[in-house]
mmCIF file as Biopython writes it, N, C-alpha, C and O atoms, coordinates in Angstrom:
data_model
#
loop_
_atom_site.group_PDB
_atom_site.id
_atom_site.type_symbol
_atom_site.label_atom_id
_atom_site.label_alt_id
_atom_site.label_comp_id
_atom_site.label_asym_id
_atom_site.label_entity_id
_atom_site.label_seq_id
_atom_site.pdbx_PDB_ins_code
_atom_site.Cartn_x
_atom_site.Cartn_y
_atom_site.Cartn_z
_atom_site.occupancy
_atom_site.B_iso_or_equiv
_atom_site.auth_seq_id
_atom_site.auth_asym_id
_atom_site.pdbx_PDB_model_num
ATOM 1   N N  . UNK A ? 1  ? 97.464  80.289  105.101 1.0 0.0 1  A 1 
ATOM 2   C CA . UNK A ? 1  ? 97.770  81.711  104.986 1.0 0.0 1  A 1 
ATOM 3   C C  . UNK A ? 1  ? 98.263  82.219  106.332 1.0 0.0 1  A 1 
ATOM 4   O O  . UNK A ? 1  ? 97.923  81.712  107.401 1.0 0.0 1  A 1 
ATOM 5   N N  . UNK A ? 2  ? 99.100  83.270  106.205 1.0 0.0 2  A 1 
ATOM 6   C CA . UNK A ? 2  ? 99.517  83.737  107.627 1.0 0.0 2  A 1 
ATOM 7   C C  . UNK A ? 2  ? 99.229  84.344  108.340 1.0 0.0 2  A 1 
ATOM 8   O O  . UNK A ? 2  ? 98.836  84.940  107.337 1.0 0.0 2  A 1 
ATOM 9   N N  . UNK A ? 3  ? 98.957  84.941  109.190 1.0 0.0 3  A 1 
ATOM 10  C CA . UNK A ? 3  ? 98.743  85.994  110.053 1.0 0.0 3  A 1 
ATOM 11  C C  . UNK A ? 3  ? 99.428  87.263  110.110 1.0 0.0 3  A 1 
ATOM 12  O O  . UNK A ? 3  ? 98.865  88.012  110.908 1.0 0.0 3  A 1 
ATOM 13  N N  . UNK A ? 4  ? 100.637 87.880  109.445 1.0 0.0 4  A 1 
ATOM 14  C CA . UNK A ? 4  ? 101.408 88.535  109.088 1.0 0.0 4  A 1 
ATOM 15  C C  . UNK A ? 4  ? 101.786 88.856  107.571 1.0 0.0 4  A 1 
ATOM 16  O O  . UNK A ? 4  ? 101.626 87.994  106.708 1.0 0.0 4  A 1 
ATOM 17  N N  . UNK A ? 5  ? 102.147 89.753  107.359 1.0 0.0 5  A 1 
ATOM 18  C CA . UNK A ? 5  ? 103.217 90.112  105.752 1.0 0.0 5  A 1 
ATOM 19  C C  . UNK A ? 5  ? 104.324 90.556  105.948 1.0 0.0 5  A 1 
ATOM 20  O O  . UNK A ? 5  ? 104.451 91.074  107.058 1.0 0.0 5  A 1 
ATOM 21  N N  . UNK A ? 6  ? 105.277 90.566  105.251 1.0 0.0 6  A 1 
ATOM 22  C CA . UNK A ? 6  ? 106.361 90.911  104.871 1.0 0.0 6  A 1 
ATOM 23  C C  . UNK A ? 6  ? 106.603 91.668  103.829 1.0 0.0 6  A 1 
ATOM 24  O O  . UNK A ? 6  ? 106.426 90.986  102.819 1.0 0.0 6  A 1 
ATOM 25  N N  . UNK A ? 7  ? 106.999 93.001  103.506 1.0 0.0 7  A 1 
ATOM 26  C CA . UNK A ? 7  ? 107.267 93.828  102.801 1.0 0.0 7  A 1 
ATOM 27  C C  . UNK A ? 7  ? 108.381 94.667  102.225 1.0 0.0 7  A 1 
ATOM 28  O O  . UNK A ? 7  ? 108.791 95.627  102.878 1.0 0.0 7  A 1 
ATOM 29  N N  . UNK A ? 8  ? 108.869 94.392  101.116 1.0 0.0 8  A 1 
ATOM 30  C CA . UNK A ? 8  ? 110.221 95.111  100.606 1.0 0.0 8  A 1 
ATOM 31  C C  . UNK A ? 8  ? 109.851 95.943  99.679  1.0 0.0 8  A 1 
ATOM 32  O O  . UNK A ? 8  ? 109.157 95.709  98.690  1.0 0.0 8  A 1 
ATOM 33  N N  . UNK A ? 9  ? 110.574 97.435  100.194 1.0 0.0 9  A 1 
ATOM 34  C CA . UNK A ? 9  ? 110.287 98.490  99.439  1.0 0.0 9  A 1 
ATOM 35  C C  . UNK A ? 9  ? 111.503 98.632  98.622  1.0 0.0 9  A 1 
ATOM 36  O O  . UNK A ? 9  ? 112.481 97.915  98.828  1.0 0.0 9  A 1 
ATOM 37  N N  . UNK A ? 10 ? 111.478 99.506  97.729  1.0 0.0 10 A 1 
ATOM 38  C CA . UNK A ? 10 ? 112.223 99.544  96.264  1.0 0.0 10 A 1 
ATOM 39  C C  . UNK A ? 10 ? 112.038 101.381 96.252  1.0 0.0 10 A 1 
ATOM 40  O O  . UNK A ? 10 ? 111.124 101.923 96.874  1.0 0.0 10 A 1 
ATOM 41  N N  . UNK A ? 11 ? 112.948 102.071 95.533  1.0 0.0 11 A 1 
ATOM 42  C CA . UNK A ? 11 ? 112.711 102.811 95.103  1.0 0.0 11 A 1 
ATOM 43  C C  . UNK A ? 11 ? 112.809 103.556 93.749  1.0 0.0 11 A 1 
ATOM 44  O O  . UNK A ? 11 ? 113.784 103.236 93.070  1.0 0.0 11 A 1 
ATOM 45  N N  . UNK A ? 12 ? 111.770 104.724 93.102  1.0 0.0 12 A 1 
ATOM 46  C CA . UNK A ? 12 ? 111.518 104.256 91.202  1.0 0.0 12 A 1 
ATOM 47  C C  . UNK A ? 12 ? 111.347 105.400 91.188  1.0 0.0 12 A 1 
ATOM 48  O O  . UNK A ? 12 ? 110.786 105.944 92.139  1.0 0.0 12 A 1 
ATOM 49  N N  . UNK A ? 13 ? 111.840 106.201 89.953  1.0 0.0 13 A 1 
ATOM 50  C CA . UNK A ? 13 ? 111.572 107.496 89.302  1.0 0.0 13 A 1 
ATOM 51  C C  . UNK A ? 13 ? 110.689 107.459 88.307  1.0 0.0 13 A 1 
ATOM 52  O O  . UNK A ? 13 ? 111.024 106.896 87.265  1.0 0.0 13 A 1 
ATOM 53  N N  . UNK A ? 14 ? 109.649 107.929 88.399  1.0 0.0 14 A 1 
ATOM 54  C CA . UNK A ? 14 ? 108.824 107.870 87.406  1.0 0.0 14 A 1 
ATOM 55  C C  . UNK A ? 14 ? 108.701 109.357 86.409  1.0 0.0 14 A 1 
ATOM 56  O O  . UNK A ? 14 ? 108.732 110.525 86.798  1.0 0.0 14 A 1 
ATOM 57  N N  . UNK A ? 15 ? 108.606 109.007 85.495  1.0 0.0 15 A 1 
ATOM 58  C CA . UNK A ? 15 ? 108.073 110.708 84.331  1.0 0.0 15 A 1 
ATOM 59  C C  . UNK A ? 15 ? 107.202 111.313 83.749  1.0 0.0 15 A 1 
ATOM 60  O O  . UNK A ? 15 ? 106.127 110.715 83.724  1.0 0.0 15 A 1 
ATOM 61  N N  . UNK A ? 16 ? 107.232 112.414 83.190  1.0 0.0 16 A 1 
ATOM 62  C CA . UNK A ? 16 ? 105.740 112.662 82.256  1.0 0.0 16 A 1 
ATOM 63  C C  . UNK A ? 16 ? 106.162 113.851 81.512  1.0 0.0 16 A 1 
ATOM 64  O O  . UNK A ? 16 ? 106.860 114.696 82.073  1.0 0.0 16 A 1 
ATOM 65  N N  . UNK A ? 17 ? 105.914 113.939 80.689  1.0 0.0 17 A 1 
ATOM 66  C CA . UNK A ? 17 ? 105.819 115.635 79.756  1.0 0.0 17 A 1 
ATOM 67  C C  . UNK A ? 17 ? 104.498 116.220 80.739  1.0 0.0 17 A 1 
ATOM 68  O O  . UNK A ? 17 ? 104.585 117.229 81.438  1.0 0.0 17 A 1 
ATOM 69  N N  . UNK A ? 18 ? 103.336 115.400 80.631  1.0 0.0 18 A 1 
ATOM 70  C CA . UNK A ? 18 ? 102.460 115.942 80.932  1.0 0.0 18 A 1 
ATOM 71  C C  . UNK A ? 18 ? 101.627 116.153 82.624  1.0 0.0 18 A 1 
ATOM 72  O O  . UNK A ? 18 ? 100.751 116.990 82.840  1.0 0.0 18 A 1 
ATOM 73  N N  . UNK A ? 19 ? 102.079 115.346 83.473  1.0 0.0 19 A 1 
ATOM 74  C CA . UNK A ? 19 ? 101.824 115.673 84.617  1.0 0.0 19 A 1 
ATOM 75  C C  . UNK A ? 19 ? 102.272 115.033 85.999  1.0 0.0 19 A 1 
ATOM 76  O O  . UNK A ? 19 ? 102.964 114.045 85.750  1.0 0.0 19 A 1 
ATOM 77  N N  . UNK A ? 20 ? 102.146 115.214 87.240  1.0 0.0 20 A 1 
ATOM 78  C CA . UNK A ? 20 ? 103.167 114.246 87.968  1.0 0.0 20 A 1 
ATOM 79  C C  . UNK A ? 20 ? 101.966 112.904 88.089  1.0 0.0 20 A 1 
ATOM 80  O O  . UNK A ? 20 ? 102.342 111.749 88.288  1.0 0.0 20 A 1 
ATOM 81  N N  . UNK A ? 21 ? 101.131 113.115 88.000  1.0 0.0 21 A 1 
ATOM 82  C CA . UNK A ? 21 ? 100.285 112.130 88.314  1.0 0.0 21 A 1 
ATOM 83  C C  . UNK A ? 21 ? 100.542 110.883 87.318  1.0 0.0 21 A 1 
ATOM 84  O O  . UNK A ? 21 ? 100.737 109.723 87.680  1.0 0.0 21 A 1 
ATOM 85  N N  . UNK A ? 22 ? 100.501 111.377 85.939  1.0 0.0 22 A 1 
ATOM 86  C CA . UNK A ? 22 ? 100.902 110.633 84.656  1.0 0.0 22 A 1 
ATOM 87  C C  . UNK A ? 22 ? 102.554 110.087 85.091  1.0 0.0 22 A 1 
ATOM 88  O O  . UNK A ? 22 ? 102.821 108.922 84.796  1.0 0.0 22 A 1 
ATOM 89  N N  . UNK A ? 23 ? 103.804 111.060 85.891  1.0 0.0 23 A 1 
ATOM 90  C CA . UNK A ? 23 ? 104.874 110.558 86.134  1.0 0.0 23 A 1 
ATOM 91  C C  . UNK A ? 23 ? 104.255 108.856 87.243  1.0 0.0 23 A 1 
ATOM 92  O O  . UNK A ? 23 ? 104.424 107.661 87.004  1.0 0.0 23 A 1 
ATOM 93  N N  . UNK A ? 24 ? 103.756 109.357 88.065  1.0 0.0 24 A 1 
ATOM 94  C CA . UNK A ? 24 ? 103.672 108.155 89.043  1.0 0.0 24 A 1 
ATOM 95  C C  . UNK A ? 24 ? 102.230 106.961 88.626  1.0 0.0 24 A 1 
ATOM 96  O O  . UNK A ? 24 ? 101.843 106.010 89.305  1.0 0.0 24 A 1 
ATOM 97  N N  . UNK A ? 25 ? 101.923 107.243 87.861  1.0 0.0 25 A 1 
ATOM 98  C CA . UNK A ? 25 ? 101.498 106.295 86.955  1.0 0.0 25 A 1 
ATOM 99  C C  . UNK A ? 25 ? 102.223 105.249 86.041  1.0 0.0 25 A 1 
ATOM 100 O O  . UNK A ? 25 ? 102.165 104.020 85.997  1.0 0.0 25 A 1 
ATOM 101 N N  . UNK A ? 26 ? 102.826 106.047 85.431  1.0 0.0 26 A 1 
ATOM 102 C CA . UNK A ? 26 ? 104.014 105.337 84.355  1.0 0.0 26 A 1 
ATOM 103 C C  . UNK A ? 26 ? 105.246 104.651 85.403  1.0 0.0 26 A 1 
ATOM 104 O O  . UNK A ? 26 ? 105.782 103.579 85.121  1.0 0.0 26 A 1 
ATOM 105 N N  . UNK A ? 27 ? 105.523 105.273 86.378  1.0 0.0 27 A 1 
ATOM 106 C CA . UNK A ? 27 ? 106.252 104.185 87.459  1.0 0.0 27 A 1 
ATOM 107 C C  . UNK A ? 27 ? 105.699 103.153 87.808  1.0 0.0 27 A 1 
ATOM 108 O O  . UNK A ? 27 ? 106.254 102.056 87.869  1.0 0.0 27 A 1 
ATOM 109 N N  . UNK A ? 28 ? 104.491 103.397 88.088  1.0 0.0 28 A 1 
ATOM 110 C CA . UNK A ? 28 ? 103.786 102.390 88.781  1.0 0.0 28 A 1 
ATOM 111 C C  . UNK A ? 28 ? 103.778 101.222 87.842  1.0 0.0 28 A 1 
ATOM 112 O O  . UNK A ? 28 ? 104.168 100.099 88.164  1.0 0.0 28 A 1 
ATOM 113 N N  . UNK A ? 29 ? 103.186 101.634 86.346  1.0 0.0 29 A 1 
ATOM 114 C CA . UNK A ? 29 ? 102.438 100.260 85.647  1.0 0.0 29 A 1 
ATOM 115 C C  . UNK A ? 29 ? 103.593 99.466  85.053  1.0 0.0 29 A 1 
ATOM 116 O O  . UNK A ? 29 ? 103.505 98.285  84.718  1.0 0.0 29 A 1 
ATOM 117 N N  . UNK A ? 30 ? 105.070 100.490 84.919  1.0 0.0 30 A 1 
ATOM 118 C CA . UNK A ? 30 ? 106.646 99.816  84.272  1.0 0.0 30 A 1 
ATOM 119 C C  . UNK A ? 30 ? 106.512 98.614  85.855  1.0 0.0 30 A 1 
ATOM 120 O O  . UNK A ? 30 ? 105.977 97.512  85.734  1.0 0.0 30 A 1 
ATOM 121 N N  . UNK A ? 31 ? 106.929 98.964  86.834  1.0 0.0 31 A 1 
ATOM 122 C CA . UNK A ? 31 ? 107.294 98.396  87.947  1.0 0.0 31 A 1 
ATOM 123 C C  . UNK A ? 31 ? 106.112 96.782  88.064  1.0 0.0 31 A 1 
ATOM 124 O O  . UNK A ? 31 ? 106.470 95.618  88.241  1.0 0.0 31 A 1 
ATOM 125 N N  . UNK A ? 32 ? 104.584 97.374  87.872  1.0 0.0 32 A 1 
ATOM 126 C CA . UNK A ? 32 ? 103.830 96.233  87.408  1.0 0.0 32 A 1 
ATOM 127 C C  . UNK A ? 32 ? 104.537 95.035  87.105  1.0 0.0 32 A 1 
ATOM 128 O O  . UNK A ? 32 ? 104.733 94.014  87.765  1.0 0.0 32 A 1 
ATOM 129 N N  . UNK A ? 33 ? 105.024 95.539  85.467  1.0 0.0 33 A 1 
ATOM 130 C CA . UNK A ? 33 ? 105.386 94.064  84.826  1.0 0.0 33 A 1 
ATOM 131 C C  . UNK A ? 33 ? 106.185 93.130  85.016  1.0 0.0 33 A 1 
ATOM 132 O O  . UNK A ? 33 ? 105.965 92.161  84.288  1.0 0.0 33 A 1 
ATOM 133 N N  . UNK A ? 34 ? 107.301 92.996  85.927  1.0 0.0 34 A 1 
ATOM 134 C CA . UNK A ? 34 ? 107.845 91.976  86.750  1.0 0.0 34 A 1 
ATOM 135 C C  . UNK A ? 34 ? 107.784 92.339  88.207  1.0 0.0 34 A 1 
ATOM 136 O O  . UNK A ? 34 ? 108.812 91.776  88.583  1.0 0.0 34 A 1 
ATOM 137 N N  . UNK A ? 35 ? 107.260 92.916  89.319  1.0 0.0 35 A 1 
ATOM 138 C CA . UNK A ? 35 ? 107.063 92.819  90.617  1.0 0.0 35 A 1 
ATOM 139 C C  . UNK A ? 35 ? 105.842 92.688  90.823  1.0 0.0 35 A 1 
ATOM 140 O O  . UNK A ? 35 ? 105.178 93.619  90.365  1.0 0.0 35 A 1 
ATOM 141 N N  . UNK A ? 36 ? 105.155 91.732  91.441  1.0 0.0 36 A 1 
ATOM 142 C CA . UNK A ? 36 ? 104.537 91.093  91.907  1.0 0.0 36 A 1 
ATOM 143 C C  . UNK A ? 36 ? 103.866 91.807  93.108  1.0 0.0 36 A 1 
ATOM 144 O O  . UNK A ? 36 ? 104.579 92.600  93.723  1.0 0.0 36 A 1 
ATOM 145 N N  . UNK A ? 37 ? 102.642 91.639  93.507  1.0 0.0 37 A 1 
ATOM 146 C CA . UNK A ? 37 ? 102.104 92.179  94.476  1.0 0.0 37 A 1 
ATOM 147 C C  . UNK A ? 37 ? 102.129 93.165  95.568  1.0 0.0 37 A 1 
ATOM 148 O O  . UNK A ? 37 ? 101.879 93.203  96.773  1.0 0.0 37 A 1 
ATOM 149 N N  . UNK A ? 38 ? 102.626 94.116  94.431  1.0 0.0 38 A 1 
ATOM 150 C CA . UNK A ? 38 ? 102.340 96.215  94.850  1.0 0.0 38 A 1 
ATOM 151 C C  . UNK A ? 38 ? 100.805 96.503  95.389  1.0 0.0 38 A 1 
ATOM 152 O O  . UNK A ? 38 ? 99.670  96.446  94.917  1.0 0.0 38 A 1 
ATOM 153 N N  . UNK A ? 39 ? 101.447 96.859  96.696  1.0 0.0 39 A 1 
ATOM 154 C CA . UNK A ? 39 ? 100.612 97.417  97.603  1.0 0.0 39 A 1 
ATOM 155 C C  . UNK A ? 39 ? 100.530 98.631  98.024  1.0 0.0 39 A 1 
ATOM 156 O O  . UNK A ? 39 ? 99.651  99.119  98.734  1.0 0.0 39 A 1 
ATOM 157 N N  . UNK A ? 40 ? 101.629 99.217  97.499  1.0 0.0 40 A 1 
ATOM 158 C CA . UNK A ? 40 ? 101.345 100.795 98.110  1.0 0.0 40 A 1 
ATOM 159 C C  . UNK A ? 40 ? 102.869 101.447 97.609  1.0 0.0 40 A 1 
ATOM 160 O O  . UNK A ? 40 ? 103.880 100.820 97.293  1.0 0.0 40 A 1 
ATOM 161 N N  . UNK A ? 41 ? 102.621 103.145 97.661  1.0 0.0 41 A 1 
ATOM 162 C CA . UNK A ? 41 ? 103.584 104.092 97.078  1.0 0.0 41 A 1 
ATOM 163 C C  . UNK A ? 41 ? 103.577 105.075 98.079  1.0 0.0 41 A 1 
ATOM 164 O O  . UNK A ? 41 ? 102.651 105.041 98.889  1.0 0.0 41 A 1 
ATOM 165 N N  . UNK A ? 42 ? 104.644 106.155 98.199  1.0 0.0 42 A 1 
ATOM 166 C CA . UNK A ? 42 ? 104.788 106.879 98.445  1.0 0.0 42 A 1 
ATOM 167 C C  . UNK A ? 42 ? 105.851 108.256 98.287  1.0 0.0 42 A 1 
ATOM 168 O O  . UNK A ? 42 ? 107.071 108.316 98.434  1.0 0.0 42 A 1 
ATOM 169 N N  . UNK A ? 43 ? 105.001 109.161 97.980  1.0 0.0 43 A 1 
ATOM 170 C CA . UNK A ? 43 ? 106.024 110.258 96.842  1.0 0.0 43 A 1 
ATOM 171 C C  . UNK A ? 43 ? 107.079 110.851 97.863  1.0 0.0 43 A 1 
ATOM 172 O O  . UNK A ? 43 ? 106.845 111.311 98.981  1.0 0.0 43 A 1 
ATOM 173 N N  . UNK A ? 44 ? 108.237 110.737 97.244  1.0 0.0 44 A 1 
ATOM 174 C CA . UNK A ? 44 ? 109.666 111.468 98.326  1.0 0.0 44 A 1 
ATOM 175 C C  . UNK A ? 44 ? 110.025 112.409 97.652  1.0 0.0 44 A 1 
ATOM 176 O O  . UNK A ? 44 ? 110.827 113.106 98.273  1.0 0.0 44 A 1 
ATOM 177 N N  . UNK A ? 45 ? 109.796 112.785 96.605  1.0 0.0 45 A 1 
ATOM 178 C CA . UNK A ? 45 ? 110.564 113.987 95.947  1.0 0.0 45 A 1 
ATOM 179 C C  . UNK A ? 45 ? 109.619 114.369 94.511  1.0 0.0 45 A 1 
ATOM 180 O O  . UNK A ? 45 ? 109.085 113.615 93.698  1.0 0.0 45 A 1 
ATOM 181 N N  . UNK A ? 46 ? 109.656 115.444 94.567  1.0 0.0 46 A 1 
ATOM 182 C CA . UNK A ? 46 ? 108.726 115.863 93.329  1.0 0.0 46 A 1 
ATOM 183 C C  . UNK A ? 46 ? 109.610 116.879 92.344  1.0 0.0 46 A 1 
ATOM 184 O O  . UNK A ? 46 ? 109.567 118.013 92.821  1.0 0.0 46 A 1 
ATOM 185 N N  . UNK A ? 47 ? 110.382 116.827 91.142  1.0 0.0 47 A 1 
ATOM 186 C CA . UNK A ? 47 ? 110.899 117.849 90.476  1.0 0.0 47 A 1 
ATOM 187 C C  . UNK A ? 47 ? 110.674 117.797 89.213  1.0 0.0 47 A 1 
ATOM 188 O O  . UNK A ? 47 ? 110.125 116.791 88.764  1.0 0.0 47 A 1 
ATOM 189 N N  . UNK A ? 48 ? 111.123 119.090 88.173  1.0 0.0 48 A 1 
ATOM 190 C CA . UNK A ? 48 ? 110.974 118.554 86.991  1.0 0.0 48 A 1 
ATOM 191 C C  . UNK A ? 48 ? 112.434 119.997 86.126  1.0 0.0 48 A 1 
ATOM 192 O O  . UNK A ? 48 ? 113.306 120.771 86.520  1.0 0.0 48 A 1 
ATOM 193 N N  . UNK A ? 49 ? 111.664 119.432 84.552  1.0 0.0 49 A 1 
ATOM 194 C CA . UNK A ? 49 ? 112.909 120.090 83.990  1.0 0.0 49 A 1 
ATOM 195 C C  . UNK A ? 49 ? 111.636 121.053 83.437  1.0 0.0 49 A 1 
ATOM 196 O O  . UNK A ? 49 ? 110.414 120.980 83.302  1.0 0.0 49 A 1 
ATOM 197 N N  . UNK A ? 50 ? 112.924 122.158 83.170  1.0 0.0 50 A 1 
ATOM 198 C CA . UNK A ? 50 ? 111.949 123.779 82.450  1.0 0.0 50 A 1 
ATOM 199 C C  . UNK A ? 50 ? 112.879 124.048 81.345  1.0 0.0 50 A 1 
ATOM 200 O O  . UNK A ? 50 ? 114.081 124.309 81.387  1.0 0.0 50 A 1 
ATOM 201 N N  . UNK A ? 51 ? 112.074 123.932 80.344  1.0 0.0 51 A 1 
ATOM 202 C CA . UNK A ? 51 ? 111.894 124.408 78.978  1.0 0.0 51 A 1 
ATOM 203 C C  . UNK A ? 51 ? 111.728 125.464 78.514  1.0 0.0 51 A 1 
ATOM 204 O O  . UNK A ? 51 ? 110.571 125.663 78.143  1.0 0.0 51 A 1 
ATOM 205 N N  . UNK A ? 52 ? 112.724 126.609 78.309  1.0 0.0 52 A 1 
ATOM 206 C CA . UNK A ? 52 ? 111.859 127.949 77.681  1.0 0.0 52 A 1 
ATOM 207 C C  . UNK A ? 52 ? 110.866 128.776 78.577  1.0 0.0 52 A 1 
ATOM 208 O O  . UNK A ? 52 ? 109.985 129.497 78.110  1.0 0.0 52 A 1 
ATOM 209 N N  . UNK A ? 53 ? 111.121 128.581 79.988  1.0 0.0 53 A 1 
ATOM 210 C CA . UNK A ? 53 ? 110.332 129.037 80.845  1.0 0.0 53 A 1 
ATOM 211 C C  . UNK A ? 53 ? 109.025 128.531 81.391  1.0 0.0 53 A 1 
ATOM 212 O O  . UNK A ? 53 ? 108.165 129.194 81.969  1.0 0.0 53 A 1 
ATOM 213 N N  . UNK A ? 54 ? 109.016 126.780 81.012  1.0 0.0 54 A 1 
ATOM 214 C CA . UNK A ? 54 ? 107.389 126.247 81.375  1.0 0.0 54 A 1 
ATOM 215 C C  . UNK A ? 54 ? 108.513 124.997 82.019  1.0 0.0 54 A 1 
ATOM 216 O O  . UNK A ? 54 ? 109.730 124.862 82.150  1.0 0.0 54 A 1 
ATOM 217 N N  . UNK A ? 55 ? 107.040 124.087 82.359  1.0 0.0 55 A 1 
ATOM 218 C CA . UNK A ? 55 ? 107.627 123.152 82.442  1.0 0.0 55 A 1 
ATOM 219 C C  . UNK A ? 55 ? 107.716 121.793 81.354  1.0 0.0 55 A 1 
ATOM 220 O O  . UNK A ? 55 ? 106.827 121.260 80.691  1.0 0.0 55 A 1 
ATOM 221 N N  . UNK A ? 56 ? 109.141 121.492 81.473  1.0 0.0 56 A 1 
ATOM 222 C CA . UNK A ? 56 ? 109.060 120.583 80.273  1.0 0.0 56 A 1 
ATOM 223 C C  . UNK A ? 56 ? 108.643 118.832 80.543  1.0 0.0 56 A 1 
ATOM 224 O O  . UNK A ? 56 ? 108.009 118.041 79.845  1.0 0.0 56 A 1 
ATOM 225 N N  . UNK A ? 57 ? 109.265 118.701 81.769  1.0 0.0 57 A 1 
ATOM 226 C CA . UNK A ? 57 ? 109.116 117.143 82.170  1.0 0.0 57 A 1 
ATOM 227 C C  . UNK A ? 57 ? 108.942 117.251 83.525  1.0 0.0 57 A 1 
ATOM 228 O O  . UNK A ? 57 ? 109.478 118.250 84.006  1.0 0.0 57 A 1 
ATOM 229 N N  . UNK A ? 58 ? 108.217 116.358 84.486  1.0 0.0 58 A 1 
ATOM 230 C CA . UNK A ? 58 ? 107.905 116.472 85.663  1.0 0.0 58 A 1 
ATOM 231 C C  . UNK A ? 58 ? 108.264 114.550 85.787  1.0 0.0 58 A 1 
ATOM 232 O O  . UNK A ? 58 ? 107.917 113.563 85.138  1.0 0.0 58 A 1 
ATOM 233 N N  . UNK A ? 59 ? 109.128 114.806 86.991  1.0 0.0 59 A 1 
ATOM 234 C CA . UNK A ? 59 ? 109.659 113.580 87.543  1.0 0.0 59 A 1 
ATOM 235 C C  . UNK A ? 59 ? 109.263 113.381 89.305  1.0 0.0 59 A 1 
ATOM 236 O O  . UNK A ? 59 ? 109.560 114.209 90.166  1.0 0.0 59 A 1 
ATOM 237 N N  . UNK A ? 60 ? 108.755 112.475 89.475  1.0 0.0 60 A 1 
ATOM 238 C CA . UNK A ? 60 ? 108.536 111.937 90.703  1.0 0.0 60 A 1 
ATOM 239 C C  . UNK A ? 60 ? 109.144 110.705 91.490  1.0 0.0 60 A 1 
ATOM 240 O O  . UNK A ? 60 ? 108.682 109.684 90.981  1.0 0.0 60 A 1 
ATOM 241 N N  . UNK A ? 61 ? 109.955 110.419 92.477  1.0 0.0 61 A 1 
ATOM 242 C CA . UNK A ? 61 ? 110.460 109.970 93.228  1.0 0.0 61 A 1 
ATOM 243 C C  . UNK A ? 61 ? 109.547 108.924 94.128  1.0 0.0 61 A 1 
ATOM 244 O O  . UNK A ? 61 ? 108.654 109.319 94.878  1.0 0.0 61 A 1 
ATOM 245 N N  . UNK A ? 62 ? 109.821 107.841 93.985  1.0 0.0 62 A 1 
ATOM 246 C CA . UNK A ? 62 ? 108.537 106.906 94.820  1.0 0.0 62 A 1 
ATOM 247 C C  . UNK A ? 62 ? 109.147 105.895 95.542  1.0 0.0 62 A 1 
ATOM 248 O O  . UNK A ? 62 ? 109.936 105.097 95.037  1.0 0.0 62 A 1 
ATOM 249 N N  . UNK A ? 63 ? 108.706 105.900 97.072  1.0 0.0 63 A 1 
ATOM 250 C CA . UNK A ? 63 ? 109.181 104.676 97.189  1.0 0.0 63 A 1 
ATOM 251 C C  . UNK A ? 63 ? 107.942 103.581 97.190  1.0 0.0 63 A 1 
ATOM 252 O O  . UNK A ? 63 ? 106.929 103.901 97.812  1.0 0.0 63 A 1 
ATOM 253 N N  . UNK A ? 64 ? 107.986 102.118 96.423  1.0 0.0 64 A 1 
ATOM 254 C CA . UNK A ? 64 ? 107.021 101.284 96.412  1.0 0.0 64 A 1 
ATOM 255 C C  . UNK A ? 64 ? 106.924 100.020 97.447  1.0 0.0 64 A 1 
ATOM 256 O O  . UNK A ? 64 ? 107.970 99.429  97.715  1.0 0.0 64 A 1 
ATOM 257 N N  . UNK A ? 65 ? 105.943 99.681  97.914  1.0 0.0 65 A 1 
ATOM 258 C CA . UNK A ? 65 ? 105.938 98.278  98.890  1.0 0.0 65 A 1 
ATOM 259 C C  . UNK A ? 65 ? 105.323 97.680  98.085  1.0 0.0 65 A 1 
ATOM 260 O O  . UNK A ? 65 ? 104.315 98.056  97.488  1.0 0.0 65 A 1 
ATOM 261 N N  . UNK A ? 66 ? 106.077 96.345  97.970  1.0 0.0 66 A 1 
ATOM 262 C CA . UNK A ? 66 ? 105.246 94.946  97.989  1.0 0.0 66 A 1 
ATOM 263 C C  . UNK A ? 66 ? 105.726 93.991  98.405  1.0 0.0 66 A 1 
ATOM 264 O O  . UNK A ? 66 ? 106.924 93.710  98.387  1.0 0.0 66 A 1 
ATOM 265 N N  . UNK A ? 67 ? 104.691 93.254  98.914  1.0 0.0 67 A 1 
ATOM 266 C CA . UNK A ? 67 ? 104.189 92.151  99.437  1.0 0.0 67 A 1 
ATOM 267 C C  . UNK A ? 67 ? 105.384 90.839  99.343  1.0 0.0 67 A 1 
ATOM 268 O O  . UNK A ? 67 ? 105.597 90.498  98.180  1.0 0.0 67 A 1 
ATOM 269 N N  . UNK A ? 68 ? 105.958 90.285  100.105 1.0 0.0 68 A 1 
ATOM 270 C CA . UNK A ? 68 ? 106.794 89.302  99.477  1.0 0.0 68 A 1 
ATOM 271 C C  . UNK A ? 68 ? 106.043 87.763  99.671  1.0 0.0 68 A 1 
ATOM 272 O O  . UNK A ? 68 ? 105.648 87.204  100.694 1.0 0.0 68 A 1 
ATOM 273 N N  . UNK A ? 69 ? 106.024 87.372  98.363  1.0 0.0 69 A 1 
ATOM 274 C CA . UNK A ? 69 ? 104.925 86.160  97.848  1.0 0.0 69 A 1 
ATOM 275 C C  . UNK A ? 69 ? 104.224 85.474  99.396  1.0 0.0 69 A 1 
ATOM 276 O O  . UNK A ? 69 ? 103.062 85.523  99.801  1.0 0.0 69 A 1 
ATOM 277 N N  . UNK A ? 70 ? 105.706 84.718  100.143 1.0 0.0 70 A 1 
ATOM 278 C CA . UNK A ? 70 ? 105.330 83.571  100.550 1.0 0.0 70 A 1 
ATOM 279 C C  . UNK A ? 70 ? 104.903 84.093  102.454 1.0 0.0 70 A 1 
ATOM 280 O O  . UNK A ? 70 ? 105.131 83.306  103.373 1.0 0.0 70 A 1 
ATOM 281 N N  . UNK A ? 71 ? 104.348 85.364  102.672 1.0 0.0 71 A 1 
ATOM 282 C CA . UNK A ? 71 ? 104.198 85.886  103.416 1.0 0.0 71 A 1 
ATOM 283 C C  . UNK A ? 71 ? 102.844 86.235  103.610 1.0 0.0 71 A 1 
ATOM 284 O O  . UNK A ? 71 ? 102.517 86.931  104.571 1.0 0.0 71 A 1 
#
């Protein structure tokens, strides 16, 4: 094992009808299923769409690190 890591960040829009937390959730667990050893997020932009005067969809902006395998 090494003494160091190596890390490539990506960046992912995540969504929700219902909240931003639920948006960066649903980024997170899509991004899960083929990238490999996610270590960390961080929110760059927070917006959403308005419906009739509420809000209708809330979208969050993430950039993600992970880990690259052989590091």
């Amino acid at each position: 094992m090494s003494d160091h890591h190596t890390y490539k960040k990506i960046e992912l829009v995540g969504s929700s009808p219902s909240s931003i937390e639920d948006a960066i959730s649903n980024a997170l667990a899509e991004a899960n299923k083929s990238i490999k050893h996610i270590e960390w997020f961080e929110v760059i932009e927070t917006r959403g769409h308005v419906k009739d005067g509420k809000v209708g969809h809330y979208q969050v902006t993430l950039k993600v690190g992970f880990r690259i395998a052989s590091s």
